[in-house]
N, C-alpha and C positions, 0 to 999 in steps of 0.2 A: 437555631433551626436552619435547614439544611435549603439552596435555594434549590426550587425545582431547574431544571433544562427539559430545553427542547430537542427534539431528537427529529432529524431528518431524515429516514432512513430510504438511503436507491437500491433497486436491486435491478443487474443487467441481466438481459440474454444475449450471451455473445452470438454472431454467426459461425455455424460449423464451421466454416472453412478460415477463421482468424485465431493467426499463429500467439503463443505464448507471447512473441515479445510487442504482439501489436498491445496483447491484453495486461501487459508488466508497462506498457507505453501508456495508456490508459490509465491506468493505475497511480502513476505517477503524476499525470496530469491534474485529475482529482483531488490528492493530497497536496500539490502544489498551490491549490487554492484557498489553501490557508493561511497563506501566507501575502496572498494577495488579496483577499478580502476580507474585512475587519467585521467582526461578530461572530468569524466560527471560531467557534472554542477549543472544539476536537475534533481529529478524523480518524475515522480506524476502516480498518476493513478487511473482509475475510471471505473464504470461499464456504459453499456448501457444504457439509459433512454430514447431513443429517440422513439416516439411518432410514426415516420413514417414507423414501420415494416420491416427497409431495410438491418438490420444487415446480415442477411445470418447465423446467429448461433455464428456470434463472441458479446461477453459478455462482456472482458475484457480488456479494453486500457492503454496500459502503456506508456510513454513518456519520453522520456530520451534529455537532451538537452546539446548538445556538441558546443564550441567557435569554432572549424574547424574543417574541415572536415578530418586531420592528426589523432584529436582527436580521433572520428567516426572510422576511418580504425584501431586505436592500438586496441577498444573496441572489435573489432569484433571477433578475434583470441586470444585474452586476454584468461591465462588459465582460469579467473573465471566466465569470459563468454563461454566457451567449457563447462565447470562444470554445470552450469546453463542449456546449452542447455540438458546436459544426465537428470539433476532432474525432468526437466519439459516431457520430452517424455511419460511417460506413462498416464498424465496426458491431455492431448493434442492433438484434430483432427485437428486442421488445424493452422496456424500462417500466418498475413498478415503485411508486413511494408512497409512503405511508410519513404521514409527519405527529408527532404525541407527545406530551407532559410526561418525564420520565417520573412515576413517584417513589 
């Protein structure tokens, strides 16, 4: 039997006026934290392409995938996710997550 994961999923709104390489800077950042803090399992991430107009201005979906949900709560307050959150601020109008049992 297969274990379930947790899926953390963020979605940015960047500011109009931030360039490609602030948002490839960003990007990088993110993925970096997987390597710096222990319980994410996965990151992946990807831009909008969806056809039906319903984003609201969010661009950029990132997904982070945790084995429990102990994992998920060390992540959250982890210094290098406090770090992350001050880099990405000025970069950033809105942030949405949804976090779920992938079955």
């Amino acid at each position: 039997m297969e274990q379930k994961k947790l899926r953390h999923v963020v979605m940015f709104k960047y500011k109009p006026t931030v360039a490609e390489a602030d948002i490839a800077r960003v990007t990088s950042a993110f993925a970096a934290l997987s390597k710096k803090v222990s319980g994410i399992d996965d990151f992946e991430w990807g831009t909008d392409i969806s056809p039906e107009g319903l984003g609201q201005g969010f661009t950029h979906c990132y997904v982070l995938t945790f084995h429990a949900e102990a994992d998920r709560d060390a992540y959250l307050p982890h210094p290098a996710h406090q770090e992350f959150g001050t880099l990405i601020g000025p970069f950033i109008s809105g942030v949405f997550v949804v976090d779920y049992w992938a079955n």
